[in-house]
C-alpha atoms as one frame of an Amber mdcrd trajectory, in Angstrom:
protein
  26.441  88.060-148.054  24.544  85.633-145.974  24.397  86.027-142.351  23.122
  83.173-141.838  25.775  81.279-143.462  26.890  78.115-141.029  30.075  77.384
-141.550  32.258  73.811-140.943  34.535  73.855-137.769  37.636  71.473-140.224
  36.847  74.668-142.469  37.652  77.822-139.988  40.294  75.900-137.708  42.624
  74.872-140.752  43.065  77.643-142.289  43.721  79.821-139.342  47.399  78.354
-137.502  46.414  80.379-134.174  42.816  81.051-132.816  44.277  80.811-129.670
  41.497  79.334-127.016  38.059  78.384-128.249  34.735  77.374-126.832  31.728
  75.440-129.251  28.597  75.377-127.889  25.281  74.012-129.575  22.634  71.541
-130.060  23.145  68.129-132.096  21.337  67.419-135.385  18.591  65.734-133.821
  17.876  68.430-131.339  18.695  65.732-128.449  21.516  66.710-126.818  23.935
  69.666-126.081  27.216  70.380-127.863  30.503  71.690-125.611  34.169  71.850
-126.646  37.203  73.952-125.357  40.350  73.520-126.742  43.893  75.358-125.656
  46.860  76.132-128.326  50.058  77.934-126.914  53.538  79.360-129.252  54.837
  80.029-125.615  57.118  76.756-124.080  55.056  77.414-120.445  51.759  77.567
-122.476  52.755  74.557-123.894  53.503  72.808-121.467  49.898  71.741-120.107
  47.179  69.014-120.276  43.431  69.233-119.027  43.059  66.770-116.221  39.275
  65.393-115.356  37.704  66.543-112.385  34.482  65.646-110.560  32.856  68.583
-111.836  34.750  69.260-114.899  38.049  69.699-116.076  41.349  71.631-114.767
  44.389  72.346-116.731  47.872  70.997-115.331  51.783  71.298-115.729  52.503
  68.626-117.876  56.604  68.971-116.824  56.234  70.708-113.707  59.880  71.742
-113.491  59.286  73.774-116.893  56.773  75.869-115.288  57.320  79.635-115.296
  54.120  81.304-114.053  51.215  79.935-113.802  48.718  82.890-113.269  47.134
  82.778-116.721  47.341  78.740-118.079  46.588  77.178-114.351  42.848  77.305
-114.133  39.566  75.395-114.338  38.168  75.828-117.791  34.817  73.710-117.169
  32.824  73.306-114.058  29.358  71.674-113.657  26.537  73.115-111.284  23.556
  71.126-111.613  23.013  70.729-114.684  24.182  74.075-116.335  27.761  73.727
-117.590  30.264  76.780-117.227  33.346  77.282-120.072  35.575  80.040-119.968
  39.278  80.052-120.862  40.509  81.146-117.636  39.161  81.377-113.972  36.569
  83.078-114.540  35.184  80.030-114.138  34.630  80.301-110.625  33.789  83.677
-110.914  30.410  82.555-112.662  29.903  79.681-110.537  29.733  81.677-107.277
  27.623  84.199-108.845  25.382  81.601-110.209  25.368  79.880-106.314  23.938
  83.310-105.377  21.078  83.099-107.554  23.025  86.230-109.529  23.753  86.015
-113.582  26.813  84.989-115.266  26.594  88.649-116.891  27.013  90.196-113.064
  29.863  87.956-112.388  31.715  88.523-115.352  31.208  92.628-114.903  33.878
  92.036-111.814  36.597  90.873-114.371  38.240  92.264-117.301  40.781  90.739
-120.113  44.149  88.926-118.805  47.125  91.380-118.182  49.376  90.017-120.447
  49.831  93.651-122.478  50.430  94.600-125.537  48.132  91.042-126.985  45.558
  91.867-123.823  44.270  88.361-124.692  40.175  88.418-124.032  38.669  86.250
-121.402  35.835  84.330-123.209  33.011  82.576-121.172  30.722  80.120-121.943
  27.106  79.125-119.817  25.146  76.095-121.504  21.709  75.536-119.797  19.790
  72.334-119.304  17.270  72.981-121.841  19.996  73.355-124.743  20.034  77.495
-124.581  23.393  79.248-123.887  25.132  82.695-123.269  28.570  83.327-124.672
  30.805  86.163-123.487  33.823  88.186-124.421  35.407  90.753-122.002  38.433
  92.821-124.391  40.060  96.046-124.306  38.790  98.941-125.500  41.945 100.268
-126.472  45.465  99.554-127.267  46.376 100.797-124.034  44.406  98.530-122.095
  42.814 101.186-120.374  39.151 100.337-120.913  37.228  97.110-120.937  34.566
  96.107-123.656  31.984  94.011-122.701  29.704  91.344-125.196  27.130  88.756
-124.069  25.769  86.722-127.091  22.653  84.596-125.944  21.091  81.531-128.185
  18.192  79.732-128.105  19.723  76.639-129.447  19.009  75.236-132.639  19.427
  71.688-134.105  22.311  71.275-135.899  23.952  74.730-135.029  26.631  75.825
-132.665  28.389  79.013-132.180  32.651  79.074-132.063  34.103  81.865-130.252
  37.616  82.389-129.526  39.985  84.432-128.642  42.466  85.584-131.735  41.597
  85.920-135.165  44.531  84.811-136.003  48.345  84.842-135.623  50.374  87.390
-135.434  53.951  89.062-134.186  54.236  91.450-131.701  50.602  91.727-131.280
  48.020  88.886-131.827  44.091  90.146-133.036  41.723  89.963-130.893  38.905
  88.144-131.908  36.117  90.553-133.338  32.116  90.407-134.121  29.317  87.907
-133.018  30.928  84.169-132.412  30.728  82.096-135.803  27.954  80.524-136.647
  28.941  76.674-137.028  27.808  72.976-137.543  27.715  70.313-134.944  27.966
  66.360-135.522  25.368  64.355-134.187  28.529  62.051-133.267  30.754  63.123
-130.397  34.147  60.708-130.927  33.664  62.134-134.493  33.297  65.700-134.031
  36.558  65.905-131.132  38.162  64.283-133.748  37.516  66.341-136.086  38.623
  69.870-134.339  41.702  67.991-132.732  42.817  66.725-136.374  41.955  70.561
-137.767  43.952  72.668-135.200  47.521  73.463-135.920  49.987  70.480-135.295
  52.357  72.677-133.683  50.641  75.025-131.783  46.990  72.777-130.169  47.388
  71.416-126.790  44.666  70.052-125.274  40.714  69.665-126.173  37.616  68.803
-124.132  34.420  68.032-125.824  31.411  66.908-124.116  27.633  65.957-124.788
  24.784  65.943-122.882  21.146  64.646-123.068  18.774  67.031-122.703  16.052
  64.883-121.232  18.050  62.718-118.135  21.149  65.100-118.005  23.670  61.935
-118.421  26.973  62.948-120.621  29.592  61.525-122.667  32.864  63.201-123.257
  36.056  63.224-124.454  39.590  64.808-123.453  42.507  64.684-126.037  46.040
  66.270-124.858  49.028  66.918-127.200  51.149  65.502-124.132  49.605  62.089
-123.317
């Protein structure tokens, strides 16, 4: 077995129909510039009923048919937010959680100890959260419950130096599944990122499940002057 095995995003995404929410963070091939991408899927008609809608800071998600939303507690959120230039990803809003914790001069790891996994019981789906720092480094989280009950929370903070070439996928299902979906388990993935941005959102948006992907973001930033390029891609256009 190699641990260090890096694997190809087309590779993990199509042959899994439902890894729910993901985040990629990483470093391009040339060591240049920082790798981000967050994509939503949904089996749900009110999770699927969304787009991600540029803000000046980042991105929000939005009712695509607002007359077909039910509740929005858990799909109504800011999923990226810029401060300085450190970029925040989660999959829920815990977003601003980490952003007013960061404000304080306090640690994305203290913020997210105030939160647990949503409370959508018996699938307790986790709350993942991504920090990407100037310099190309990153921290990714995973709050999940510790028990079938949803009684206890188990908290995981992964942090990278950043590496040319390499990224690191987590999300929040392993895969699909009826009543209760799999929470994602272990260390995120180990993957490869494109030194091309319009190539690699292509990529993950033509790899995720026709029927079930929603919306992506992808973004890249130089290192050096902090100017980005990125993309947004929704099912619903």
């Amino acid at each position: 077995m190699n641990v260090y095995e890096v694997n190809s995003m087309k590779t993990l995404l199509e042959s899994n129909t439902y890894p729910g929410r993901g985040i990629v963070l990483g470093l391009t091939p040339d060591g240049r510039k920082s790798a981000a991408a967050y994509f939503i899927m949904g089996r749900s008609v009110n999770s699927r009923n969304r787009i991600f809608v540029q803000e000046p800071d980042g991105i929000r998600t939005e009712a695509f048919d607002p007359s077909k939303m039910v509740d929005p507690s858990l799909i109504i959120y800011h999923p990226v937010r810029q401060l300085g230039r450190a970029l925040i990803v989660t999959n829920g809003d815990q977003t601003d959680t980490i952003r007013e914790y960061l404000e304080k001069g306090r640690t994305m790891e203290e913020g997210l100890r105030t939160r647990r996994f949503e409370h959508d019981g018996p699938n307790w789906t986790p709350r993942i959260s991504g920090l990407l720092s100037p310099d190309g480094s990153y921290k990714m989280s995973i709050l999940k419950a510790a028990d079938p009950e949803g009684a206890g929370c188990a908290r995981y903070t992964y942090e990278y130096p950043g590496k040319a070439g390499l990224g690191h996928f987590l999300h929040t299902y392993v895969c699909d599944g009826s009543p209760v979906i799999p929470t994602f388990q272990g260390e995120p993935e180990r993957v490869e990122i494109p030194q091309d941005m319009d190539a690699f959102a292509d990529l993950l948006w033509n790899s995720l499940n026709e029927d079930n992907k929603i919306s992506l973001f992808v973004r890249y930033t130089d290192l050096e002057t902090g100017e980005y390029t990125q993309k947004i891609l929704n099912k619903h256009c």
